[in-house]
C-alpha positions as CSV (number, residue, x, y, z in Angstrom):
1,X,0.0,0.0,0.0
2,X,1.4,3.5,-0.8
3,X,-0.2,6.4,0.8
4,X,-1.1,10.7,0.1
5,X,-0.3,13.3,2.4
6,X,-1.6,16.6,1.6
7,X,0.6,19.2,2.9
8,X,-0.5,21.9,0.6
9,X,-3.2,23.9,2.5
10,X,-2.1,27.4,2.9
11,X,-2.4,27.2,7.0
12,X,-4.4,30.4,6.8
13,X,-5.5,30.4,10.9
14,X,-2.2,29.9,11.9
15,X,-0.7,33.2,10.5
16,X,1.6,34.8,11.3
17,X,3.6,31.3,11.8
18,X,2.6,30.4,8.2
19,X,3.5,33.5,6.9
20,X,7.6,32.5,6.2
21,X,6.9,28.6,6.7
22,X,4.4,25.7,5.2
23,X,2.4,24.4,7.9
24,X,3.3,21.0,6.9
25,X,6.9,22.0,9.0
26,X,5.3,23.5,12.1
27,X,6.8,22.0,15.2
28,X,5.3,20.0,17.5
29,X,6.6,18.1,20.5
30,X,10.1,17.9,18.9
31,X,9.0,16.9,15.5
32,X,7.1,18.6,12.3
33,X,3.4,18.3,11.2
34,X,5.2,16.1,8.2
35,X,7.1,13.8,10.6
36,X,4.7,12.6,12.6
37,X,2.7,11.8,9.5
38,X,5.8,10.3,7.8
39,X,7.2,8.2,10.9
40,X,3.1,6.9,11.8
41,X,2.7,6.1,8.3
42,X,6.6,4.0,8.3
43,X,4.9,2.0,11.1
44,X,2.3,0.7,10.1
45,X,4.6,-0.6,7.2
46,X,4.0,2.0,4.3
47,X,6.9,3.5,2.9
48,X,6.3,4.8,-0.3
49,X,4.5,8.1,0.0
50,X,3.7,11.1,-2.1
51,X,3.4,14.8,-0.7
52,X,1.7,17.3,-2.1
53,X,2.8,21.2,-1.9
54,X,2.0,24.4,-2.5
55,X,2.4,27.2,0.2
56,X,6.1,28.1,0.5
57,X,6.1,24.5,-1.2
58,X,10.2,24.8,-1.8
59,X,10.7,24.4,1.9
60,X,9.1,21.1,2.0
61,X,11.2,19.7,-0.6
62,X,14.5,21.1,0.9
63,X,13.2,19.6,4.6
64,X,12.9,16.1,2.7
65,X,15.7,16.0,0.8
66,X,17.8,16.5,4.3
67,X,16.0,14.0,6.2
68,X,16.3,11.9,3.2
69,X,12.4,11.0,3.5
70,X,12.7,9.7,7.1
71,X,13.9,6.9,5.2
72,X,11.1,6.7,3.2
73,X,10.6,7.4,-0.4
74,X,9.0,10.7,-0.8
75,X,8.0,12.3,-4.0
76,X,6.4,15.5,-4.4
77,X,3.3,16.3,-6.0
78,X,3.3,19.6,-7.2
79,X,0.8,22.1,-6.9
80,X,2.7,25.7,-6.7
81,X,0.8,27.4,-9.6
82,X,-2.6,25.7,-8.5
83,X,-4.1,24.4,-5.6
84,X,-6.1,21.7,-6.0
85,X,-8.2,20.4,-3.1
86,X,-8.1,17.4,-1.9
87,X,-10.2,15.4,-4.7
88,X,-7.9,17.5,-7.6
89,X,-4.9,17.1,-5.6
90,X,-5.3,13.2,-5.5
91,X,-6.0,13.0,-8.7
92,X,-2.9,15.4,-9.9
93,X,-0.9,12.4,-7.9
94,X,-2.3,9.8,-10.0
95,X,0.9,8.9,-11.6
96,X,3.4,9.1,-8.7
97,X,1.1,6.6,-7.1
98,X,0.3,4.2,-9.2
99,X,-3.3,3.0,-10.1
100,X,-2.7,-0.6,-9.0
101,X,-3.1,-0.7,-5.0
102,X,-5.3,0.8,-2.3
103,X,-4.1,4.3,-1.4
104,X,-4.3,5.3,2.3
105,X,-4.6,9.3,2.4
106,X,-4.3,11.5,5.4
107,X,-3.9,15.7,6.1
108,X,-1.0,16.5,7.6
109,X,-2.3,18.7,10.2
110,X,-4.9,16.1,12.1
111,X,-3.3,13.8,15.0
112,X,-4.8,10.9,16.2
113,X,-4.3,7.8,18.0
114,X,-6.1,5.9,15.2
115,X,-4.3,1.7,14.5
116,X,-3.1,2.2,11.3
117,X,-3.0,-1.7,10.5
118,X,-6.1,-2.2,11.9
119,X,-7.6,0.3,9.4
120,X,-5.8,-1.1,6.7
121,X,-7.0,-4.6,7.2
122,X,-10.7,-3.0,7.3
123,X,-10.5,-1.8,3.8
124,X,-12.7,-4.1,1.1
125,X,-11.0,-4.6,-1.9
126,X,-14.4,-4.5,-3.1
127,X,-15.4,-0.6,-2.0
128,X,-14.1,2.3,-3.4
129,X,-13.2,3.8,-0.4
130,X,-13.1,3.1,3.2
131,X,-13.7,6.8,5.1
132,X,-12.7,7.3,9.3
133,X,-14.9,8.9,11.1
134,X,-16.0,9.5,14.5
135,X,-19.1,10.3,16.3
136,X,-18.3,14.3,17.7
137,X,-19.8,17.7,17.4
138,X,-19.3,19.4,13.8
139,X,-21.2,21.4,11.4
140,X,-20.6,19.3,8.1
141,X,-21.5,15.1,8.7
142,X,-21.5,12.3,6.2
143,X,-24.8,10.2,6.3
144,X,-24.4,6.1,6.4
145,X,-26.6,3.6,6.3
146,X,-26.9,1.1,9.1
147,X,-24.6,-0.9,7.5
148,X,-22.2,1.9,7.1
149,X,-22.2,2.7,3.2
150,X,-22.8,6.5,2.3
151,X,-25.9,8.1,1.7
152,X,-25.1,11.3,1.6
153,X,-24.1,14.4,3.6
154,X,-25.2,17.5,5.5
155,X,-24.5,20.7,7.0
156,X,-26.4,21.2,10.0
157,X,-26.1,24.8,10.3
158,X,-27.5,25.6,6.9
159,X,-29.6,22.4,6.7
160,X,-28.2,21.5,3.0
161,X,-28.7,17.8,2.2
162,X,-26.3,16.1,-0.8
163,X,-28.2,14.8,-2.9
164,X,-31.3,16.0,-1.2
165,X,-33.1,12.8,-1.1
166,X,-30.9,12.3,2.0
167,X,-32.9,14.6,4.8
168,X,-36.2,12.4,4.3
169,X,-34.1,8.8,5.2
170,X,-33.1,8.0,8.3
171,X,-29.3,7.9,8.2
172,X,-26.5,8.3,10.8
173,X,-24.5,11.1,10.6
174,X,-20.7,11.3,11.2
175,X,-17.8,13.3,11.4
176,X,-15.2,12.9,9.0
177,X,-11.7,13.0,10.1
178,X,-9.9,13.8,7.2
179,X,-7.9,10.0,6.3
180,X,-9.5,7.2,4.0
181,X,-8.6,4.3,1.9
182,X,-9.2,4.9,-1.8
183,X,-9.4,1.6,-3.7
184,X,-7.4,1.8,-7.3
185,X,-11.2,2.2,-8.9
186,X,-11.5,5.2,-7.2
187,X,-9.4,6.9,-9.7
188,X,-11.6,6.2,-12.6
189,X,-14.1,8.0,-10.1
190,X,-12.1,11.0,-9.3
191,X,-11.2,11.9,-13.2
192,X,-15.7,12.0,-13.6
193,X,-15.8,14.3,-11.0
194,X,-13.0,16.4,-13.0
195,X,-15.3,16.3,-16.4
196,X,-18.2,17.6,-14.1
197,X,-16.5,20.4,-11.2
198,X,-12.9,21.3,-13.4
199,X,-9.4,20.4,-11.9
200,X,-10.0,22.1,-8.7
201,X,-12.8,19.8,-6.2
202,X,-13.0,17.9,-2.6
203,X,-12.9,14.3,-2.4
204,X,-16.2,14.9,-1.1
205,X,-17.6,15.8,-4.2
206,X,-16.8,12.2,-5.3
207,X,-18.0,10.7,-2.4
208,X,-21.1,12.2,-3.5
209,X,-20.9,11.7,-7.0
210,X,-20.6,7.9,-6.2
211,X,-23.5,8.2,-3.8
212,X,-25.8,10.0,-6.6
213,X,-24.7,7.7,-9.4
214,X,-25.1,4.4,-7.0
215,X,-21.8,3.8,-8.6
216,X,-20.1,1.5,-5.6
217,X,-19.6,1.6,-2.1
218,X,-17.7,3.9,0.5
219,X,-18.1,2.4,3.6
220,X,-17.4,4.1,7.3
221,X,-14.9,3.0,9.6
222,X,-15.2,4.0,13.2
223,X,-12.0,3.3,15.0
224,X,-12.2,2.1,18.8
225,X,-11.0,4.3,21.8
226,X,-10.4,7.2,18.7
227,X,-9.0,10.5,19.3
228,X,-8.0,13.2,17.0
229,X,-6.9,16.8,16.6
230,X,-6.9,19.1,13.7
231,X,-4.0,21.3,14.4
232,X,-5.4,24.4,12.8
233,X,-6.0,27.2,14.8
234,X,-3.3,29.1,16.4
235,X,-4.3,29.2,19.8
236,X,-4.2,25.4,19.8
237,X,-0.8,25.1,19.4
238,X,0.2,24.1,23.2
239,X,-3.2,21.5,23.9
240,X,-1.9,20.0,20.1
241,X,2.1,20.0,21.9
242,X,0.4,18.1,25.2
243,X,-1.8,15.9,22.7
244,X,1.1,14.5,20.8
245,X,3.4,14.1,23.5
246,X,0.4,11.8,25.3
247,X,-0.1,10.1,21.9
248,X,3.4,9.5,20.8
């Protein structure tokens, strides 16, 4: 299995830090945003990995090329003259990855204490995708049946439904936690979504498109004892230094 970080959000609520450095390199506990995904990801015995850029992009390569990948191998994705989302951004990564094995993707800036191999043996060669989530407070849920394929989604705070067949069937909503397994199929998927939205869309368009389309199956996985942070906002920085240290 290879596996997708994206590293190439522009870290807009942690200014002023993000202002001279990606936030792919902010430290934490001793160690970057990037390491902790790279040596989590070397664990759990995947070592082939591509990294997408685009902020300040050039310091992420230069920080690579002198930790030689963690020993890893770590290839760039490129995205300086456009950022792509996370659907886009997967796709543009296409060919550094291969189209011929699952794909485990993650954000660099969310840490958890999720079992990596355990999630990994969960995935269905069968589904598309295999998406974490968890069962916590947000504004923006995915809806799954009772047997955990998606329906749909929602935004409880405007009360959109996607597609809108979803708010008349009783589904269970969930909170995505920004890591899935993408089947090699799911490519195929992600290049329809590109005829329909352009280069630039979320992988939750596809999700969506899939759902609409009944073209296959992404199922929810829910991991045990799970907890997670999305390092994003400035004044998190020293519950996010406590959480890793307790975690790692």
């Amino acid at each position: 299995m290879r596996a997708m970080i994206f590293a190439a959000g522009l870290g807009t609520r942690l200014k002023p830090l993000t202002d001279t450095m990606p936030k792919a390199l902010l430290p934490l506990a001793g160690k970057t945003l990037l390491q902790w995904q790279i040596e989590r990801l070397q664990a759990a015995g995947i070592s082939d990995i591509v990294v997408n850029i685009h902020h300040l992009g050039e310091q992420i390569i230069d920080y690579l090329l002198q930790n030689d990948g963690f020993g890893c191998r770590v290839q760039i994705s490129d995205e300086r003259d456009a950022l792509l989302e996370t659907g886009g951004g997967l796709l543009k990564a296409a060919s550094l990855l291969g189209e011929n094995e699952p794909v485990l993707v993650c954000n660099v800036d969310i840490l958890s204490n999720i079992d990596l191999p355990r999630l990994i043996a969960a995935h269905k060669a069968d589904d598309l995708a295999t998406v974490v989530v968890s069962n916590r407070e947000t504004q923006r849920y995915l809806l799954f049946s009772g047997e955990g394929a998606l329906r749909g989604w929602m935004n409880r705070k405007t009360g959109e439904y996607r597609p809108a067949s979803a708010a008349t069937k009783d589904l269970v909503p969930m909170a995505f936690s920004g890591m899935q397994i993408v089947s090699p199929e799911f490519f195929a998927e992600l290049r329809k979504t590109k005829e329909e939205k352009g280069e630039k869309f979320s992988l939750i368009d596809t999700y969506l498109s899939i759902v609409t389309r009944q073209a296959g199956t992404v199922r929810a996985y829910v991991p045990q004892y799970y907890r997670m942070m999305d390092v994003g906002k400035i004044e998190q920085l020293d519950e996010a230094e406590r959480f890793a240290e307790e975690l790692y």
